[in-house]
ROTORNU-860866 format. One record per residue (C-alpha): residue in three letters; x, y, z; residue number from 1. Coordinates in pm, whole numbers. Each point is the difference from the previous one (the first is absolute). Layout:
  aa     c1     c2     c3   i
 ala      X      Y      Z NUM
...
This chain:
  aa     c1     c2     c3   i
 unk  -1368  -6797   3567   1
 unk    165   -294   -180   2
 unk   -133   -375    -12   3
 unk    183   -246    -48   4
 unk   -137   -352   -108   5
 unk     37   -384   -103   6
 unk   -181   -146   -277   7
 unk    -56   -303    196   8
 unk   -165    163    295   9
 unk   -253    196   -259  10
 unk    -78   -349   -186  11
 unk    -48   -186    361  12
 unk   -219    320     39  13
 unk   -175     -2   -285  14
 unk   -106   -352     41  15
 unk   -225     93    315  16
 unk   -146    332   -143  17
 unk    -39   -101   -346  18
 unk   -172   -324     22  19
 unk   -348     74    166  20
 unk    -67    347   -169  21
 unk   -119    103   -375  22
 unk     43    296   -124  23
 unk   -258    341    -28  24
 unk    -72   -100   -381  25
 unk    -15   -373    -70  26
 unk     37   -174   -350  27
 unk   -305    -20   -210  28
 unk   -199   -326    -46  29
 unk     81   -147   -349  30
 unk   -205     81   -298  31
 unk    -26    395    125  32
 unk    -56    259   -286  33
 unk    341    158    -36  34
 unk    -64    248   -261  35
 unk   -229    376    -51  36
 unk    -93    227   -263  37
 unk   -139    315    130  38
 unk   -401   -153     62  39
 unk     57   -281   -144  40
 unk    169   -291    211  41
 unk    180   -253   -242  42
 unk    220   -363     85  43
 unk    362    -54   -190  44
 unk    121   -243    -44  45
 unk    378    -37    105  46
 unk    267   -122   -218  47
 unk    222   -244    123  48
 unk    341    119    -29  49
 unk    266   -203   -244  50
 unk    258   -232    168  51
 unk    228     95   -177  52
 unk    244    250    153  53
 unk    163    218   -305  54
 unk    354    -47    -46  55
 unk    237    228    195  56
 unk   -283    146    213  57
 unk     23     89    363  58
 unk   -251   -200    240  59
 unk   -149    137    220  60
 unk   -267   -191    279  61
 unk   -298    185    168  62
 unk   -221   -147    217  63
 unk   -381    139    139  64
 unk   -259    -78    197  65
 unk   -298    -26   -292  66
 unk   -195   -261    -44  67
 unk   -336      0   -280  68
 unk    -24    246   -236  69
 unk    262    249    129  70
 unk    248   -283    -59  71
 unk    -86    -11   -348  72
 unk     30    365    -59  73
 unk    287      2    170  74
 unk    122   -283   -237  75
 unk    -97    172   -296  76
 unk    169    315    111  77
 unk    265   -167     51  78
 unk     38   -163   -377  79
 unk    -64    387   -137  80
 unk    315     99    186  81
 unk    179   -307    -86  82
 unk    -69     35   -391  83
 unk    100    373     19  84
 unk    317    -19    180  85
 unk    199   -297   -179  86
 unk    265     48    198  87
 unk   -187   -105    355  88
 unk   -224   -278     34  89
 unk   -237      4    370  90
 unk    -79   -332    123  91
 unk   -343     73    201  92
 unk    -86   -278    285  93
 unk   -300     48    238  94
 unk    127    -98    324  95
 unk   -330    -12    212  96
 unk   -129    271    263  97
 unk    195    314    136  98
 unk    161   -195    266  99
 unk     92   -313   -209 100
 unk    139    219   -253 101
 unk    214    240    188 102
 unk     98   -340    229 103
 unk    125   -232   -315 104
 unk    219    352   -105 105
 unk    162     12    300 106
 unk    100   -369     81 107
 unk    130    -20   -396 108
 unk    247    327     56 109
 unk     92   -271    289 110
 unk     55   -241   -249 111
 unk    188    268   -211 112
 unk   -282    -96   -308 113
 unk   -239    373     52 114
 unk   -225    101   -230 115
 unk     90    317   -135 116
 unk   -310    166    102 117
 unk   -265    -82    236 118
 unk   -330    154     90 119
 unk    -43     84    359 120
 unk   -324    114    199 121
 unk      8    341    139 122
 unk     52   -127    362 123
 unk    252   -207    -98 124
 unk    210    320    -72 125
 unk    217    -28    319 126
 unk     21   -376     26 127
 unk    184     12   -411 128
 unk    213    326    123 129
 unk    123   -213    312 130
 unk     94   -294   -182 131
 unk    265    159   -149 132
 unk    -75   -177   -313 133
 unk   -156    313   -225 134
 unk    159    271   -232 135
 unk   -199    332    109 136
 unk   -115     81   -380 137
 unk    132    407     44 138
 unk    343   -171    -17 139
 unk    -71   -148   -343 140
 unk   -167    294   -183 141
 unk    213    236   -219 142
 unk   -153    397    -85 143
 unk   -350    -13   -144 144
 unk   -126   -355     26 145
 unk    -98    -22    300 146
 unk   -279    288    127 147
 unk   -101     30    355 148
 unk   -174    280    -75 149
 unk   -212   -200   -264 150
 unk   -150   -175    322 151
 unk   -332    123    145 152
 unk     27    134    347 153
 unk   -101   -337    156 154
 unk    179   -225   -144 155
 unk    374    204     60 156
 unk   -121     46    326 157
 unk     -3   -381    102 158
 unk    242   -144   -197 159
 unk    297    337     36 160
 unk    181   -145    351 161
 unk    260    252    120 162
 unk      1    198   -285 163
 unk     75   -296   -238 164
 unk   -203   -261   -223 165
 unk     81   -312    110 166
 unk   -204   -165   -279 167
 unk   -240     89   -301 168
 unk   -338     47     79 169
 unk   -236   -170   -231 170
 unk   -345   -133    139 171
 unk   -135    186    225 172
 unk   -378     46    183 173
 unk   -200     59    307 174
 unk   -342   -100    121 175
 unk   -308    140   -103 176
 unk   -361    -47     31 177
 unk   -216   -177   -237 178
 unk   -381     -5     -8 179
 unk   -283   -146   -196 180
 unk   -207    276    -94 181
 unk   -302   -232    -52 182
 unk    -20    -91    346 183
 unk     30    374     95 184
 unk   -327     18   -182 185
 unk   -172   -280    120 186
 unk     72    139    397 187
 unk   -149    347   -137 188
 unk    393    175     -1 189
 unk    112    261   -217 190
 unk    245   -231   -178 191
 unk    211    298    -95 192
 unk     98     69    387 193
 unk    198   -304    135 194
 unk     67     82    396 195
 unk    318    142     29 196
 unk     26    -39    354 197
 unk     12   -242    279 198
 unk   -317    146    137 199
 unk   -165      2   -383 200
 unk    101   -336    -15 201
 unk   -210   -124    301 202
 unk   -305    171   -114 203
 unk     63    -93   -345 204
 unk     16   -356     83 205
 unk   -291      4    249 206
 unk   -235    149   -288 207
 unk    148   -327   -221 208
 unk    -21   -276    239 209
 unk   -346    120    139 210
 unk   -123     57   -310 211
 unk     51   -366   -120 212
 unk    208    116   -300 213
 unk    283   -217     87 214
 unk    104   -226    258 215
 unk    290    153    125 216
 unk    100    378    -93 217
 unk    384    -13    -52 218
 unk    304   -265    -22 219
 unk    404     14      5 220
 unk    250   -200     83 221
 unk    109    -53    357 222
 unk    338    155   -108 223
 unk    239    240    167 224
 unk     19    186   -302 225
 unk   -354    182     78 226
 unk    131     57    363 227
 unk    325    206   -116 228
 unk   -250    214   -291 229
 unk   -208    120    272 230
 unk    256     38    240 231
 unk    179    221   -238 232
 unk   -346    149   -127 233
 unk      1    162    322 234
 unk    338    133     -4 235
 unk    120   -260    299 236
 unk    341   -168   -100 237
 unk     28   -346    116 238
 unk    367    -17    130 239
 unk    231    177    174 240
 unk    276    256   -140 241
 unk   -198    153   -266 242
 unk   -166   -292    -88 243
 unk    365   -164    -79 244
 unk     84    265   -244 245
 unk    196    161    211 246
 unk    215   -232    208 247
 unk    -85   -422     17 248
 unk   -347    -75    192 249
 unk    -20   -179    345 250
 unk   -338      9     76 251
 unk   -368     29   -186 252
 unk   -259    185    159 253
 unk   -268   -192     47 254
 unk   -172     70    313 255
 unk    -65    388    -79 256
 unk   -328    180    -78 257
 unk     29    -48   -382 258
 unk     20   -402     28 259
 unk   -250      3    229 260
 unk   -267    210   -237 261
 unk     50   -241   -237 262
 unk    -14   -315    180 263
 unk   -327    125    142 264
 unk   -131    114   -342 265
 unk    148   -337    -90 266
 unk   -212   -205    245 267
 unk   -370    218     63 268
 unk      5    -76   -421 269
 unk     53   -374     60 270
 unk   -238      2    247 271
 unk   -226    142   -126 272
 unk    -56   -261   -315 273
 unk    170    314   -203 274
 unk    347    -96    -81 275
 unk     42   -350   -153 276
 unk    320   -258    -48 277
 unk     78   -325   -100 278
 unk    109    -97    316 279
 unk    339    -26   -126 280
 unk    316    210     20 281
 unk    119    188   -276 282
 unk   -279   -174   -241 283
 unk    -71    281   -277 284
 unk   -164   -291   -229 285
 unk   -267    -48    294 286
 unk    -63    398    -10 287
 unk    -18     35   -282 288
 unk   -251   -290    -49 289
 unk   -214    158    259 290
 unk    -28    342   -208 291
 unk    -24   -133   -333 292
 unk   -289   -216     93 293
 unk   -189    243    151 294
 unk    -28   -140    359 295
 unk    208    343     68 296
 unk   -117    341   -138 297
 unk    369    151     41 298
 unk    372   -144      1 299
 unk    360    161     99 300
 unk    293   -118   -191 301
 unk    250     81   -205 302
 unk    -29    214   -312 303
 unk    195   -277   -237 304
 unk   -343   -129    -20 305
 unk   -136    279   -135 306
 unk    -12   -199   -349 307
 unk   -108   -302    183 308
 unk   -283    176    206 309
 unk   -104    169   -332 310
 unk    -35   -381   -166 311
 unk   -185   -157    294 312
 unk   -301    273    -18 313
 unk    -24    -11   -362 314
 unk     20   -413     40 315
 unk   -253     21    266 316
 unk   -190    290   -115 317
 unk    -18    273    217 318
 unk    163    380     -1 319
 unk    351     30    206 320
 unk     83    308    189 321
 unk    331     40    137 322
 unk     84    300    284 323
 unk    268     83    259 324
 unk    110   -215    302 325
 unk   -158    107    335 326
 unk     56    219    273 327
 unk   -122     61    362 328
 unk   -207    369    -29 329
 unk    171    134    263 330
 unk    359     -8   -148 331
 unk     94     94   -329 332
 unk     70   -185   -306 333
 unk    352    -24    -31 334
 unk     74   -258   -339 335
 unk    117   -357     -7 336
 unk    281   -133    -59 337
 unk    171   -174   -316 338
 unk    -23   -365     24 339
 unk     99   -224   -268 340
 unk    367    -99    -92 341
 unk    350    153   -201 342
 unk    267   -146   -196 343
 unk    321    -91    179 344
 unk    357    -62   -177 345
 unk    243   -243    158 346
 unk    346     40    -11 347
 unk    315   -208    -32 348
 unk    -81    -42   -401 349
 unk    245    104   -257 350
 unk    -20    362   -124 351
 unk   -156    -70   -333 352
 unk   -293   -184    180 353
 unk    -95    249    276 354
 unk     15    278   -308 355
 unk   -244   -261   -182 356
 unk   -207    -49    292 357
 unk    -15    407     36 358
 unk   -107     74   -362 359
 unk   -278   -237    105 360
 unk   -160     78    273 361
 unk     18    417   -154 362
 unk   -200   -147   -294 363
 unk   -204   -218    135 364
 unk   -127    312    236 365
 unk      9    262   -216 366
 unk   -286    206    -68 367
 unk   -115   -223   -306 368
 unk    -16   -306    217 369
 unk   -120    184    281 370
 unk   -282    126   -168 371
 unk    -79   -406   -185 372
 unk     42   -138    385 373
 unk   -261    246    151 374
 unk   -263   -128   -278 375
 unk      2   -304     18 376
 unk     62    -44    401 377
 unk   -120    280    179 378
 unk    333     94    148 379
 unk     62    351    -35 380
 unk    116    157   -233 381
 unk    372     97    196 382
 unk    116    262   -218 383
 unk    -87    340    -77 384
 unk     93    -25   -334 385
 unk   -195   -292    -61 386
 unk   -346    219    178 387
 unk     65    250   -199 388
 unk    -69   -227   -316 389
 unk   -276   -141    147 390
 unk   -163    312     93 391
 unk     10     83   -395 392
 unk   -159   -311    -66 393
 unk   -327    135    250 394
 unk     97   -378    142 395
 unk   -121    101    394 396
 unk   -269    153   -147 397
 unk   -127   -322   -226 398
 unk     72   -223    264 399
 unk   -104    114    350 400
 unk     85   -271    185 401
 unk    374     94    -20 402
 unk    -91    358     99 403
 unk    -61    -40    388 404
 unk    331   -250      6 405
 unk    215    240   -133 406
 unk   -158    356    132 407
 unk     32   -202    347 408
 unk    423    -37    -40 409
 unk    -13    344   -173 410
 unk   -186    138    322 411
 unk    235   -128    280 412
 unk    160    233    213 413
 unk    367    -45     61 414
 unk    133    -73    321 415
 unk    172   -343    185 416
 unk   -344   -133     85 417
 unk    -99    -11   -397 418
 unk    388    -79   -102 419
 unk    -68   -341    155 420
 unk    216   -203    263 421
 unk    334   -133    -78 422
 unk     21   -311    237 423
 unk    256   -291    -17 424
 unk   -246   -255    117 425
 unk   -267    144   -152 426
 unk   -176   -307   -121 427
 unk    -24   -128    321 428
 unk    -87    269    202 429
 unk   -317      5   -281 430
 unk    -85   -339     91 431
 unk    -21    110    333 432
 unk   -247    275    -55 433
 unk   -203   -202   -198 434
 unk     -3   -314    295 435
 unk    -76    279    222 436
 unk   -351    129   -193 437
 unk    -84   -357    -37 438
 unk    -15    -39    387 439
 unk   -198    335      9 440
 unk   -275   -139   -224 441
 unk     -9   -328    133 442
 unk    -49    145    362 443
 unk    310   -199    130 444
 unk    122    343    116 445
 unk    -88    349     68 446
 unk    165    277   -242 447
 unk    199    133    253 448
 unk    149   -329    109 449
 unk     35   -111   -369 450
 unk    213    294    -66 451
 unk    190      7    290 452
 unk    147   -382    -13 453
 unk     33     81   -445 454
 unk    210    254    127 455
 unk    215   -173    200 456
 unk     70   -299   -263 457
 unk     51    252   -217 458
 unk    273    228    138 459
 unk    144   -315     77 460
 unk     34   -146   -311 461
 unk    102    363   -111 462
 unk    285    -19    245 463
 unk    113   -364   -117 464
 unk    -21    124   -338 465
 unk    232    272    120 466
 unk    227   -190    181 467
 unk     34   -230   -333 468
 unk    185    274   -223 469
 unk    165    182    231 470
């Protein structure tokens, strides 16, 4: 099937769906630690880059998402490629969140001014192919320098779309479990089993909360994020048409038996004085709060703050455990899905620029930089290549924490549940989930009737979507 679309209808579009949504990783605070050395967790210092663009070079503009201390690695990785390719110079510019970012690169190719190359979050992948505004990278690429088969299983699964990459994966992560091993103590748990189910979990956190060895057992953020990683860790796809992989989605499914377990699960944890939140939407600053200061004896979130997570018990002195997501016992565990974000090219530059912009984004994702990224963020480690190196090093095996992130993604099965949904409105429709929970737990609704009317706004904003690029 063939779509046809206006720019104008997907920036109208994007105003809507973009606005009241973050994305499944959000920018660090300022001041985090943005560098590691095997055990050993160290802060750099970036360099600010020169003004001064060398004579004759090609310019080239990319724009992310970063705030903190990923901004100032990315900086710094940034001026290494600058001072070793004289003939390019990168101008880096955070632009905000995922949606302000991928928002502000659409309305400049408007404005005919585009950055060269823009970072996009993963659900953002069909809202950037529809506007019509992106260079799929495969086009680009000449023999050897670009690998597909250099990417682990996971990460080619999500981000190859009809047999093509669209854009250049670089950081990439999914949501794991973090405990404090101390407080598994103090309740009288082995603190080398973590539950591993959502039936473990309950019993888990009534030995905790009973116990007195923390307030509450376990936070995350009220996000949709969490929603899609369990549907998908039980092999349920959330749209239609193979999860939109294999013809454009028109509806979610919300209302099935999948949804429903984890709304439940969701809800008998809340009300139970188990499961903890800020109160907010999409607050990963207030979960994390709860964890690190130990009113929570477990957190789910994403493993990009592995390095973070790793700081905070060592700041706050007690031993961090870190396991796999969740599951109900009676299905099986099926894998998450890749969250995180890519590296998109726009076109409509001269020749000599997209080539520039090309050699870029292949070095700055090669299996050197791949392997420097991992350290100091927690991201994973996307190539096999750059695994491979860090298997020699014993680097899993000195630091643990990585180990269950990584054997997690290494561990999925798959199939069009664990591929992850390709949705146009995505970013709405995961507002809608998450509006829908927050009903749940504040009693204004039953599950069922939660699910049925996010269902219905859903599909429909699926189908106006739709409509729009037609």
């Amino acid at each position: 099937m063939k779509f046809t679309y206006k720019l104008s209808a997907v920036i109208m579009l994007l105003a809507t769906v973009l606005m009241v949504v973050s994305s499944c990783a959000q920018p660090p605070a300022e001041g985090e630690v943005v560098e590691v050395e095997v055990t050993r967790i160290v802060e750099v210092e970036a360099e600010g880059e020169s003004d001064e663009i060398p004579e004759g070079a090609t310019v080239i503009d990319f724009w992310h998402a970063f705030g903190g201390g990923r901004k100032l690695l990315i900086e710094r990785m940034v001026a290494d490629f600058n001072y070793t390719h004289p003939g390019i110079y990168v101008r880096v510019e955070h632009k905000g969140s995922y949606r302000d970012t991928l928002n502000a690169a659409i309305l400049a190719a408007q404005q005919e001014t585009a950055p060269h190359i823009v970072q996009i979050f993963e659900v953002g992948s069909q809202l950037a192919i529809d506007s019509g505004i992106f260079v799929p990278i495969e086009d680009l690429v000449q023999g050897i320098e670009f690998q597909p088969d250099d990417y682990i299983e996971g990460v080619s699964n999500y981000y190859n779309i009809d047999g093509k990459f669209n854009s250049m994966p670089w950081n990439s992560s999914n949501p794991i479990l973090y405990y404090n091993k101390d407080i598994f103590r103090a309740a009288g748990l082995d603190p080398e089993k973590p539950p591993e189910t959502f039936e473990e979990m309950l019993d888990v956190c009534d030995t905790i909360v009973s116990s007195g060895a923390a307030k509450n057992c376990i936070s995350w953020p009220l996000h949709g994020w969490f929603f899609e990683q369990w549907m998908a860790n039980m092999g349920a796809e959330l749209a239609d048409n193979g999860n939109g992989r294999d013809a454009r989605a028109t509806e979610v499914y919300l209302t099935g038996d999948a949804a429903k377990t984890i709304m439940n699960w969701w809800k008998e944890m809340y009300d139970k004085g188990y499961y903890a939140y800020s109160g907010k939407l999409e607050d990963w600053d207030g979960a994390d709060a709860i964890f690190v200061s130990g009113q929570a004896a477990m957190e789910i979130t994403s493993t990009s703050d592995v390095v973070q997570r790793q700081n905070d018990a060592a700041e706050n002195g007690f031993e961090l455990g870190t396991s796999y997501l969740p599951y109900p016992a009676d299905s099986e565990r099926q894998g998450v899905i890749v969250g995180g974000a890519s590296m998109w090219l726009t076109g409509g530059h001269p020749d000599v620029e997209m080539q520039a912009a090309k050699d870029f984004v292949i070095w700055f994702t090669n299996t050197e930089n791949a392997i420097r990224w991992h350290k100091a963020t927690g991201y994973f480690p996307i190539r096999k290549s750059a695994v491979d190196v860090l298997e020699v090093e014993n680097w899993f095996e000195l630091n643990p924490a990585y180990q269950a992130a990584f054997d997690q993604l290494l561990e999925t099965k798959v199939n069009r549940a664990t591929q992850g949904a390709l949705i146009g409105a995505f970013p709405e429709v995961r507002t809608i989930i998450e509006q829908a929970v927050e009903k749940v737990l504040a009693g204004e609704a039953t599950v069922d009737e939660a699910l049925e009317a996010a269902k219905t706004e859903a599909d429909k904003a699926i189908q106006d979507y739709n409509a729009s690029v037609e």
